[in-house]
C-alpha positions as MATLAB code, in Angstrom:
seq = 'XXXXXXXXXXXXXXXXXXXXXXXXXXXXXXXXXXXXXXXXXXXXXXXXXXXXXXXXXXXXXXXXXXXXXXXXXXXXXXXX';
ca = [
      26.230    1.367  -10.792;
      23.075    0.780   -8.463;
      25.540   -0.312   -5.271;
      26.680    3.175   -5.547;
      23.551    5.138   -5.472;
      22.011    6.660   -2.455;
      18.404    5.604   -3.851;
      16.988    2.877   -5.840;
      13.326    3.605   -8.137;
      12.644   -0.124   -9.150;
       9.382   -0.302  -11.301;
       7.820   -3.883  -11.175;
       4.726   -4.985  -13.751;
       1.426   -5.677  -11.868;
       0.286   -7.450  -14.681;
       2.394  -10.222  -13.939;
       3.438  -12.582  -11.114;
       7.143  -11.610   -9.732;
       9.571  -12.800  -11.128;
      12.986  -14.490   -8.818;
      14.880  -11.671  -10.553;
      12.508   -9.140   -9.265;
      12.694  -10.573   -5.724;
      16.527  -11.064   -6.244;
      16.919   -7.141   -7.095;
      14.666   -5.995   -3.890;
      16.904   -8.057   -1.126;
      19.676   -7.405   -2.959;
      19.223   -3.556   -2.628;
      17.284   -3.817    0.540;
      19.356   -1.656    2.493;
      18.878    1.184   -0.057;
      16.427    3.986   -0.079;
      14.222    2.248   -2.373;
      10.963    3.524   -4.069;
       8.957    0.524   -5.380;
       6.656    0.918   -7.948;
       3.817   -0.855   -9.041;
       3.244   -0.225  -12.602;
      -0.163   -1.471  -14.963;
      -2.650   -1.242  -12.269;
      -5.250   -0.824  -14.594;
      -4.698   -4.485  -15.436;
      -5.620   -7.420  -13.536;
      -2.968   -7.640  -10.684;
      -1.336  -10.765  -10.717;
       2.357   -9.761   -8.767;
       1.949  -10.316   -4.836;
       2.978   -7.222   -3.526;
       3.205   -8.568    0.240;
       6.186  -10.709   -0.886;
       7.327   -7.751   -3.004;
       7.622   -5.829    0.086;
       8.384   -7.855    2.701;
      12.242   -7.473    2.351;
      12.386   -4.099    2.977;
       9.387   -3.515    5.199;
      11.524   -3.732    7.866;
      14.384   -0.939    7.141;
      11.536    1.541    5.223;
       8.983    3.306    5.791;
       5.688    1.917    3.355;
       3.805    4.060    2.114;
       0.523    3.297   -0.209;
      -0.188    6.303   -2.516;
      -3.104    4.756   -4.392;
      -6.145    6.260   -4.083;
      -8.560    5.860   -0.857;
     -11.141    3.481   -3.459;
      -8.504    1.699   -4.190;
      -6.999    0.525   -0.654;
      -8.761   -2.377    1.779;
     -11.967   -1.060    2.796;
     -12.317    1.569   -0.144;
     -14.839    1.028   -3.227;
     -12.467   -1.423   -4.927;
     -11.747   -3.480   -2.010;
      -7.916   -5.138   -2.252;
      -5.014   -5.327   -0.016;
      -1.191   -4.427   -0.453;
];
């Protein structure tokens, strides 16, 4: 059913470190309008979002929606 939608929302766990299914399911669906979610941030981080994103950095437009503490530079400190 996903190959036939104009959109994919794929919610991936924070908590934990990506999985190859994950990774499999964002180049599979790559060329998609695709909303990637990174749920459980109030838990240690342990996914690598770079290599989350990477596969469709190049055919979408990121955008990070956490708040200004939260991104590089901010109170919290971090990266993507």
């Amino acid at each position: 059913m996903a190959h036939r939608a104009d959109g994919i929302l794929m919610v991936v766990d924070s908590s934990r470190k990506e999985s190859r299914a994950d990774l499999n399911l964002i180049e599979r669906f790559k060329s998609k309008k695709m909303i990637l979610l990174f749920s459980k941030a109030d838990l240690p981080r342990r996914v690598d979002r770079r290599r989350c994103l990477a596969p469709v950095r190049k055919n979408a437009l990121a955008r990070d929606i956490r708040p200004d503490w939260e991104k590089p530079g901010g109170a919290a400190g971090g990266d993507l």
